[in-house]
C-alpha positions in Angstrom: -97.1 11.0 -46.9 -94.9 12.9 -48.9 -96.4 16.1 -48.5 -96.5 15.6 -44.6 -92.7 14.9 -44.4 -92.1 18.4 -46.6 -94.8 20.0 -44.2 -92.6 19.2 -41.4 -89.5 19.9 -42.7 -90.3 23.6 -44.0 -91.9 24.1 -40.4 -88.5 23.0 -38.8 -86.6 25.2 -41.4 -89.3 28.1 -40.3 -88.3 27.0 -36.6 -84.6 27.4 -37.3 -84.8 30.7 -38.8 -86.8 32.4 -36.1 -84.5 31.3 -33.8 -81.1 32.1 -35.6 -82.9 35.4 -36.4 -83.9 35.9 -32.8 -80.7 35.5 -31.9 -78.6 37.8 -34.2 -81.5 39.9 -33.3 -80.0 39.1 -29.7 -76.6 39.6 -30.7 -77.1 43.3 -32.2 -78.7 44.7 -29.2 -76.2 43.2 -27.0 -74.0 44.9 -29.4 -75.6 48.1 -29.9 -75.8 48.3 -25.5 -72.0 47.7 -25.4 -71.9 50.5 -28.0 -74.2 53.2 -26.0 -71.9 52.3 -22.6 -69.0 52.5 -24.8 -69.5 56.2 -25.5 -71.3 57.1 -22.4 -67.8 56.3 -20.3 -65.9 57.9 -22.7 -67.2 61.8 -21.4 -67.1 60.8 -17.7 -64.4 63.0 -17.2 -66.1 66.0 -18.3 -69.6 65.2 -17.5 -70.0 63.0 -14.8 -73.5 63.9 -14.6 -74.8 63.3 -17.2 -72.9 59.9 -17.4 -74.9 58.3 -13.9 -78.3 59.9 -16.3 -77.1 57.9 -19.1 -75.9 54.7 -17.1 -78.7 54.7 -15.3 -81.0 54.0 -18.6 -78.4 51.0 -19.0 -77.9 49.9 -15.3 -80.6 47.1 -16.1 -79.5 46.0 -19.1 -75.5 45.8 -19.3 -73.6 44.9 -16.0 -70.5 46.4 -16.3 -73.0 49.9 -16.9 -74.5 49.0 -14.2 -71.1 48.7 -11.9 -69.9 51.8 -13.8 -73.4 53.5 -12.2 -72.8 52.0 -8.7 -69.2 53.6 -9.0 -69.9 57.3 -10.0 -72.9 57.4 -7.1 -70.4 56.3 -4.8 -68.4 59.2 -5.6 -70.2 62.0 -7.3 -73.8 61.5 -4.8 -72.6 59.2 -1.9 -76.3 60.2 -0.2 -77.5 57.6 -2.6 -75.4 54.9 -1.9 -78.2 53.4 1.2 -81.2 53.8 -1.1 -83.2 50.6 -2.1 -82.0 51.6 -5.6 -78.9 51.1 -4.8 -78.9 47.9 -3.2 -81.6 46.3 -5.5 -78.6 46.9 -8.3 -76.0 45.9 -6.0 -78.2 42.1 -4.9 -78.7 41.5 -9.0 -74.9 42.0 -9.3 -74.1 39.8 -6.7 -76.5 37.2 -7.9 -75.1 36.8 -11.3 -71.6 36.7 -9.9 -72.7 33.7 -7.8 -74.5 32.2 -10.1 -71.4 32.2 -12.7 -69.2 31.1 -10.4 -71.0 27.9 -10.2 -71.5 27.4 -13.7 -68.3 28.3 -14.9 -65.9 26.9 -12.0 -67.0 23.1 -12.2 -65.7 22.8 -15.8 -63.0 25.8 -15.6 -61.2 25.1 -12.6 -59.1 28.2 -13.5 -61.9 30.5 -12.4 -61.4 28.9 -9.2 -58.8 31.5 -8.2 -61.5 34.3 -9.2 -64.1 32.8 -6.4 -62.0 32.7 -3.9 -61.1 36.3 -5.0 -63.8 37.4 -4.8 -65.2 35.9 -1.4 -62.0 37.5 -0.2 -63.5 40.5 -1.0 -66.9 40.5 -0.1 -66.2 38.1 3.3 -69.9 36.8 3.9 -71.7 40.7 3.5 -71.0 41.0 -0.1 -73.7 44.5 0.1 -71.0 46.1 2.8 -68.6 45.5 0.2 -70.4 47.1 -2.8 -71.0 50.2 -0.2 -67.4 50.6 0.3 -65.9 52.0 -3.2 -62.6 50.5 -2.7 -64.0 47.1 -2.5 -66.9 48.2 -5.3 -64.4 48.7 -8.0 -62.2 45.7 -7.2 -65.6 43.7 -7.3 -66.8 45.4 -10.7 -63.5 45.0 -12.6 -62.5 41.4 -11.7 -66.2 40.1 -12.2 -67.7 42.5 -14.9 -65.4 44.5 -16.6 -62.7 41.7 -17.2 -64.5 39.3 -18.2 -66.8 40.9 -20.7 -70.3 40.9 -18.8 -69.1 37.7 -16.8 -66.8 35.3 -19.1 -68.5 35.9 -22.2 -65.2 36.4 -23.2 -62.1 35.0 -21.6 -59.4 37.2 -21.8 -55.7 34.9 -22.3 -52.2 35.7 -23.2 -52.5 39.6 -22.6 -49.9 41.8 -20.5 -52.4 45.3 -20.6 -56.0 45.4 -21.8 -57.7 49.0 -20.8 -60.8 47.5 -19.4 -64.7 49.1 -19.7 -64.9 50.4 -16.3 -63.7 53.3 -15.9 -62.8 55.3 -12.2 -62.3 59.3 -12.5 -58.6 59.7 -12.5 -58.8 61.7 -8.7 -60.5 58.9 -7.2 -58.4 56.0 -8.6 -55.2 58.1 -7.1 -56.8 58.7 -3.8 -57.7 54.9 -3.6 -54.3 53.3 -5.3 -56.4 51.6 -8.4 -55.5 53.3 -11.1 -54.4 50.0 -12.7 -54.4 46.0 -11.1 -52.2 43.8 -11.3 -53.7 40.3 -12.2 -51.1 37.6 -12.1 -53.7 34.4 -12.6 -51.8 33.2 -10.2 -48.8 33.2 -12.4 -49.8 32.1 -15.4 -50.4 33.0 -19.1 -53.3 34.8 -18.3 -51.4 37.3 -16.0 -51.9 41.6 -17.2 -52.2 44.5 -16.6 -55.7 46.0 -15.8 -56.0 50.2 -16.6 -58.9 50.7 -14.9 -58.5 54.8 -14.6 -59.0 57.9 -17.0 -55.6 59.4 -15.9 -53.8 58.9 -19.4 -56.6 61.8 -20.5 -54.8 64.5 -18.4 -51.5 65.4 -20.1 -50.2 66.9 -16.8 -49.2 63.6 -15.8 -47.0 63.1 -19.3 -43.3 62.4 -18.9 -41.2 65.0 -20.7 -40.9 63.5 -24.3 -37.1 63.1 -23.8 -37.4 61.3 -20.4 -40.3 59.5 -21.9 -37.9 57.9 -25.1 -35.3 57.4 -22.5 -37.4 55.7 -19.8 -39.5 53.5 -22.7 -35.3 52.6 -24.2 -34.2 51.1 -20.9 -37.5 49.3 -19.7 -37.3 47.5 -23.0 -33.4 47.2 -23.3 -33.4 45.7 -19.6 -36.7 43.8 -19.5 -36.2 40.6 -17.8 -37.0 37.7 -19.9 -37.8 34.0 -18.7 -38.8 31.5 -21.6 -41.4 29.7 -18.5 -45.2 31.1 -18.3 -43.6 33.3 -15.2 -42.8 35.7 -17.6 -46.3 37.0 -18.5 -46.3 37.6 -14.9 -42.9 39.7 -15.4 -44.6 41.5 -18.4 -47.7 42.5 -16.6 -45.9 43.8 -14.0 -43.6 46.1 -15.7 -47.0 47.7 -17.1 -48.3 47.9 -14.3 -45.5 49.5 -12.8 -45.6 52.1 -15.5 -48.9 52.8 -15.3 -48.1 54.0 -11.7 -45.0 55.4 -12.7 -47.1 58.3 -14.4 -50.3 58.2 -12.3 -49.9 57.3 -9.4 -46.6 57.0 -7.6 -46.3 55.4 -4.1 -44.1 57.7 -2.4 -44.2 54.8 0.7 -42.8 52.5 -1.9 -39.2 51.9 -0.1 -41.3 50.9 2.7 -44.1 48.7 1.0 -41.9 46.7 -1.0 -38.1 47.4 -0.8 -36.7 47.8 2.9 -33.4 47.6 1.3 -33.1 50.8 -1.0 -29.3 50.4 -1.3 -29.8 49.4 -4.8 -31.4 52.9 -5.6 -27.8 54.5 -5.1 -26.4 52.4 -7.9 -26.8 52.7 -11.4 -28.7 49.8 -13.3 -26.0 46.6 -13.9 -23.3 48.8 -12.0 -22.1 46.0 -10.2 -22.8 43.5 -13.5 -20.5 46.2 -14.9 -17.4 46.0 -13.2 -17.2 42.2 -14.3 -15.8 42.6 -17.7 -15.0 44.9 -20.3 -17.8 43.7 -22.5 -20.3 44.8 -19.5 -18.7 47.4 -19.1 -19.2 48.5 -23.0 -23.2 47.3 -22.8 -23.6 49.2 -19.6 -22.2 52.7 -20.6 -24.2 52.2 -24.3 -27.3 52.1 -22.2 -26.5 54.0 -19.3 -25.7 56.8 -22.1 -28.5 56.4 -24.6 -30.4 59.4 -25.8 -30.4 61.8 -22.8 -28.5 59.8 -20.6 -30.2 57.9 -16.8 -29.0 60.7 -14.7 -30.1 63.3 -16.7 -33.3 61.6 -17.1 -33.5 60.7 -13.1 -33.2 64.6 -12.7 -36.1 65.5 -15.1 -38.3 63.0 -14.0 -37.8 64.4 -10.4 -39.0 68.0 -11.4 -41.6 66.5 -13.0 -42.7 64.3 -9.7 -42.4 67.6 -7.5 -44.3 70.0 -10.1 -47.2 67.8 -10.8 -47.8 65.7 -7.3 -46.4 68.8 -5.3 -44.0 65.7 -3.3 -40.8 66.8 -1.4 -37.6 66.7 -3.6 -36.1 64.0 -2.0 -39.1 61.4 -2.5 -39.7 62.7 -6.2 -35.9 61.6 -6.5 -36.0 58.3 -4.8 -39.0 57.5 -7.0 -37.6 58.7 -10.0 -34.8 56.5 -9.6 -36.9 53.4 -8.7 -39.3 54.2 -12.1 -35.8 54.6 -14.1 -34.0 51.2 -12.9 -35.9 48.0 -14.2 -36.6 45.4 -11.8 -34.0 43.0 -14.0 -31.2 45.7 -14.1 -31.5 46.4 -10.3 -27.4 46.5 -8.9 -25.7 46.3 -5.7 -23.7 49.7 -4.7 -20.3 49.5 -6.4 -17.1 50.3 -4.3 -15.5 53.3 -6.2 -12.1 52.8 -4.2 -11.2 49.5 -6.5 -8.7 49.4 -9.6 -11.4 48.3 -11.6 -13.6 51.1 -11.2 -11.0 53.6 -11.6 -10.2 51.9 -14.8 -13.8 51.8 -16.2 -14.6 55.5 -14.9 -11.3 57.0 -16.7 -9.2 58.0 -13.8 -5.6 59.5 -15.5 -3.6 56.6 -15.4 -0.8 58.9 -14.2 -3.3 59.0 -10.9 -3.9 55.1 -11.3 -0.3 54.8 -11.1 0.4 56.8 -8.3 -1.9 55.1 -6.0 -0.5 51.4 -6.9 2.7 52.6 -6.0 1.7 54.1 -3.1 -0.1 51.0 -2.0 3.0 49.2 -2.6 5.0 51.6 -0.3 2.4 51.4 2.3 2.7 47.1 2.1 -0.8 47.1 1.1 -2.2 44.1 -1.2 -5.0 44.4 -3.7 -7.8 41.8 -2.6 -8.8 40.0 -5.9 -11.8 39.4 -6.4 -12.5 43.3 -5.8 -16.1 43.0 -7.1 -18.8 40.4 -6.3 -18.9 37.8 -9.5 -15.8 38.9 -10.9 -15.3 36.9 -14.2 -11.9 38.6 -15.7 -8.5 39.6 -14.3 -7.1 43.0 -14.2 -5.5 43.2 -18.1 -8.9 41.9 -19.8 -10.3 44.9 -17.8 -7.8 47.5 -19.4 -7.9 46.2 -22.9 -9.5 49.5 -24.2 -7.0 51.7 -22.0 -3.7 50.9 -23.7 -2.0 53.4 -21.2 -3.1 51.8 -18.5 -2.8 48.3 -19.9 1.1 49.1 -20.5 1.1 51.0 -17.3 -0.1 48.0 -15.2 1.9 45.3 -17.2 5.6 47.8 -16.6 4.3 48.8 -12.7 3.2 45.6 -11.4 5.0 43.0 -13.1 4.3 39.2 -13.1 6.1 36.7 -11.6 5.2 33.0 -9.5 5.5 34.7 -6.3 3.4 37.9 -7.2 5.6 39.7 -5.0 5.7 42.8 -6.9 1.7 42.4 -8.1 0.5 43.3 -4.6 -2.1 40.3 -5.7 -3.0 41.3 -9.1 -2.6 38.5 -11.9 -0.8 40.2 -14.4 -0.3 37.7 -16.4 -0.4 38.4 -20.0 -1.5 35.0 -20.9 -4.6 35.0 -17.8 -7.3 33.0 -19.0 -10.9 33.6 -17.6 -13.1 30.6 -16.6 -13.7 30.1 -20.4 -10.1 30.3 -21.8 -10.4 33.8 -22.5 -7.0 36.1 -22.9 -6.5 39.9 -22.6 -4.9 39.5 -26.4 -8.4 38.1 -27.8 -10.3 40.6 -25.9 -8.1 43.5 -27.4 -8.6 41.5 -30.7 -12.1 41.1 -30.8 -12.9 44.6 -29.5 -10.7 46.2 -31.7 -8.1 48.1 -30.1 -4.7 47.7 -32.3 -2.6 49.6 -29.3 -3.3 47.0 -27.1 -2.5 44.1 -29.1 1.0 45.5 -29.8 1.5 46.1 -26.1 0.3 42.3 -25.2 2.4 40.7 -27.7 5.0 42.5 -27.0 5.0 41.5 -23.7 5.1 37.6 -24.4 1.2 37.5 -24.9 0.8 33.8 -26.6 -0.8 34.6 -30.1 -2.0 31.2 -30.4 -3.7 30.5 -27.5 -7.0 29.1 -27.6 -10.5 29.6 -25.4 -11.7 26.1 -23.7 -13.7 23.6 -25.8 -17.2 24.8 -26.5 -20.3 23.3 -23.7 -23.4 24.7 -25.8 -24.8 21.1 -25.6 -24.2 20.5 -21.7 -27.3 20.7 -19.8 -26.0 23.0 -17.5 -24.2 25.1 -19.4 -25.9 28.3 -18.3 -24.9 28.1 -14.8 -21.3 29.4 -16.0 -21.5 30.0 -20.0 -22.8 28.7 -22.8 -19.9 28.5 -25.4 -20.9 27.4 -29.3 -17.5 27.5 -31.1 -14.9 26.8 -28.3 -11.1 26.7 -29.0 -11.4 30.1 -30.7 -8.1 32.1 -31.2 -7.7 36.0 -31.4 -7.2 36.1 -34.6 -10.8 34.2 -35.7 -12.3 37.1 -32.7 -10.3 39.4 -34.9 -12.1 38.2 -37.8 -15.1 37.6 -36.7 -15.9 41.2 -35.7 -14.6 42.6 -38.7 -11.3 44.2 -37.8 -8.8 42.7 -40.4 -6.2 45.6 -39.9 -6.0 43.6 -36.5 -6.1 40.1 -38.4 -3.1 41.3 -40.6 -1.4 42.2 -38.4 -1.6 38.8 -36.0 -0.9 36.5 -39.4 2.1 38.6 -40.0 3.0 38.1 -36.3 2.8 34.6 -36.4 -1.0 33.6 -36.1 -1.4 29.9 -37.1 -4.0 30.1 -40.1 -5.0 26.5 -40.0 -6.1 26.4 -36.7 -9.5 25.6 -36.2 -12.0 25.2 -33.5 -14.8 23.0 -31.6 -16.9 22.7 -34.2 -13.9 22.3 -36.5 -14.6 26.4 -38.5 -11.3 27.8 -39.5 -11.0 31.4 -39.9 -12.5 31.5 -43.5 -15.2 30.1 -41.9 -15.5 33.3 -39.5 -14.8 35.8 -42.0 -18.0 34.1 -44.3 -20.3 34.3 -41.5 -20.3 30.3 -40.9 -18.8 30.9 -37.3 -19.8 31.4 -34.7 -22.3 28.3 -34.9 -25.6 31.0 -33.9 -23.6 34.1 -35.6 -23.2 37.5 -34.7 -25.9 37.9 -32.0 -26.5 40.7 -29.4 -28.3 39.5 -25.9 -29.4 41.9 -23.3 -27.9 40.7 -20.0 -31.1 40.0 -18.1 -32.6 37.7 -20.4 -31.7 34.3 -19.4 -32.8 32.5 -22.7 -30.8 29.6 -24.1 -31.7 28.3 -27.2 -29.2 28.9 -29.9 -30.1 28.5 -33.6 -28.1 28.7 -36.4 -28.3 31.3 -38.8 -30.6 30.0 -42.4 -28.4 32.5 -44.2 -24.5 32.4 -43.5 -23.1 36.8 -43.6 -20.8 38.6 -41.6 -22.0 41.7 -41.0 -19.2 43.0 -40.6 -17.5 43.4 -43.6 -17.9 43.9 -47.1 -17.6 41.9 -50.1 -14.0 44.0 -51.1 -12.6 43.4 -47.7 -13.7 39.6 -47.7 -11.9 40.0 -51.0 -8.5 41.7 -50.3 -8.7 39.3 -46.9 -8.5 36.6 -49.2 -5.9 37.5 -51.0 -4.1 38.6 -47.9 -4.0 34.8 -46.4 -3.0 33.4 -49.8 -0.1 35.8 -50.8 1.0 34.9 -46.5 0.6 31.4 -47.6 2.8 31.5 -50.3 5.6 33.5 -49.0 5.7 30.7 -46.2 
């Protein structure tokens, strides 16, 4: 009895082995095909030929080689298309598509969205699709090449993947595929499919410099949502790319903008003329390496030299691949005080054209631009000229007579409780300070109480450390010349704010509650977290030091 059990035992081991064997065996020449097709698609571009011999060998064995084979007969020896070959290929495809679908779908009712894609495509004559390239290659990539010889392997969570089937660059231009967009019907599995060989032909390279520029401001500007939208956003921004260098739709105004005002503005032009902090991010970016209209002009050469387009749609285009969907702006009116301030008008001209308005009886219309958050002083902080200018032209009083409806009001808060002094504090500019305290500017005045913790903060602003004062923005930012000067002005030291941080709290680092942060404008995330390590950036150990001292000896003297 004994003997019998270990008979049967060792035979079930002997069992197991031949079949674990088997399939490794199984796995390696799966692996060992995938190689082979691998390297045959890799010299389609310069032997297309002898690629269909190759795939040909394969067309049996590996289904994405065998799409890949339907594909290059299509284009490289249409006559075949009609042969029994042909459709004998095309019915086995189609069979295993089908027969997928209804394994796969019942307990993956994600894939659900892929059958109806696909009976979109093939509409009850799947073999007139397969004959039609367009609707061939659509066909092969969604149901071979994307899912790994049909959902062997899911792909998840990508934004670009440059999938095994392959279309020669000329016909994925001719045809509009050089890359899909898959959205999975907006979730996390949305990307980017590069389905073309174009990225092997270095005529369609941007210039390096337009390149670095173009890659800068795509990722500076890229519009973030913390939702599962945002993969959507992701893999369209690729894809966009990818057709930004391959294959540009010069119909695109038409196809998808009918509105092209946009195109005549610069990226957050509008967003710019809010505040002076825009205004700073915006010419930082609008500026960076060799500058967007600089860029916009290479990239137009470029557009006319290598897809032989008229001028004026290379430009349009240019302008369209340079602006990022997020960053898109409304036209800004160049006849406003605002943008005469920001675009460094003399302010002997500014001046001029006030007081002619006031001789003519004309009154300035506040707001001037659309989502205007500041008044006309926060605007000029880093102009002292025309700060002074404005303050000693167009004075303040209750009836704004002489303001031709400008607040001029040194001590203007905006919807937060933000003054011209903290701005000119914060930002630095020592001229400015002088000329607002001078002028009755009140040194102590404090920002509104901090919402971080409202629900709805974001649909205004989400303040962490309310109740700040110009001199903890002074601090904060590291410009103590500023702070000196403020204490010995009168700045109340002991002040402190929402969260109850005092201004040796912002020259440590412990305030502002989620520190010294930088946030691109288009990103609309709003979870704050407070720094594990408490540093101010910005300043050093010797000027913390001599600060120090600075507040005690001012303490004493009091």
């Amino acid at each position: 009895m004994i003997l019998f059990r270990a008979k049967k035992i060792i035979v079930k081991i002997c069992f197991a082995f031949l079949f674990f064997t088997s399939f490794v065996a199984a796995e390696q020449k799966e692996q060992d095909i995938n190689k082979q097709y691998e390297n045959i698609v890799k010299y389609i571009k310069d032997n297309p030929q002898q690629a269909i011999k190759d795939l040909k060998k394969l067309a049996d064995k590996n289904n994405s080689a065998a799409i890949e084979y339907l594909i290059l007969l299509s284009i490289y020896e249409p006559q075949k298309v009609n042969t029994p070959e042909f459709e004998k290929i095309a019915h086995r495809l189609h069979t295993d598509v089908m027969a997928q679908y209804e394994k796969v779908v019942p307990d993956s009712p994600f894939y659900r969205m892929y059958q109806h894609k696909n009976e979109e495509l093939i509409k009850n004559d799947y073999m007139k699709c397969y004959k039609d390239l367009s609707c061939l290659i659509e066909v092969g990539v969604f149901n071979f090449s994307k899912f790994f010889n049909i959902w062997n392997q899911q792909s998840t969570n990508m934004r670009y993947v440059p999938w095994k089937i392959v279309v020669p660059c000329k016909t994925a231009q001719k045809l509009h595929l050089t890359a899909i967009l898959d959205s999975a019907g907006g979730g996390h599995g949305a990307e980017t499919l590069d389905i073309s060989d174009c990225s092997q032909y270095p005529q369609y390279e941007f210039p390096a410099d337009v390149e670095e520029y173009y890659n800068y401001i795509q990722r500076e500007l890229e519009f973030y949502n913390p939702g599962s939208i945002r993969y959507v956003y992701m893999a369209k921004n690729i894809y966009e790319n990818i057709l930004s260098h391959y294959d540009p739709d010069w119909n695109f105004e038409r196809r998808y903008y009918p509105d092209q005002k946009y195109l005549q503005a610069l990226p957050l032009e509008a967003w710019a003329m809010e505040s002076y902090p825009n205004y700073k991010y915006f010419d930082e970016v609008i500026k960076h390496g060799i500058g967007f209209n600089q860029a916009v002009e290479k990239l137009t050469k470029h557009y006319v030299k290598t897809f032989q387009v008229p001028e004026e749609k290379a430009y349009s285009y240019a302008r369209y691949t340079m602006i990022p969907m997020a960053a898109q702006s409304s036209v800004v009116d160049k006849d406003t005080l605002r943008y005469k301030i920001f675009s460094g008008v003399p302010v002997q001209e500014i001046k001029t054209w006030i007081e002619n308005k006031k001789i003519k009886g004309e009154v300035f219309a506040e707001p001037e631009t659309p989502h205007q958050k500041d008044e006309i002083l926060m605007v000029s902080i880093h102009r002292p000229d025309v700060l002074k200018m404005l303050i000693e032209t167009c004075p303040n009083n209750k009836e704004k007579l002489n303001c031709i409806g400008l607040n001029t009001n040194v001590n203007a808060k905006n919807e937060f409780g933000k003054t011209a002094l903290m701005y000119a504090a914060q930002y630095g500019f020592m001229e400015s300070v002088k000329i607002l305290l001078e002028s009755g500017a009140d040194i102590n005045a404090q920002t509104k109480k901090g919402n971080l913790e409202d629900d709805n903060c974001w649909d205004n602003i989400c303040i962490a450390n309310g109740e700040r004062t110009a001199l903890m923005y002074a601090v904060q930012e590291g410009h103590l010349d500023i702070a000196k000067y403020l204490v010995e002005k009168g700045a109340d030291i002991n002040l402190k704010d929402s969260k109850e941080m005092s201004v040796y709290d912002y020259l440590s680092g412990k305030a502002p509650y989620f520190g010294n942060i930088k946030r691109a404008p288009t990103s609309i995330e709003k979870d704050f977290y407070p720094p594990k390590k408490y540093e101010n950036k910005n300043v050093t150990l010797e000027q913390v030091q001599d600060f120090v001292e600075f507040l005690d000896n001012h303490a004493k003297v009091r």
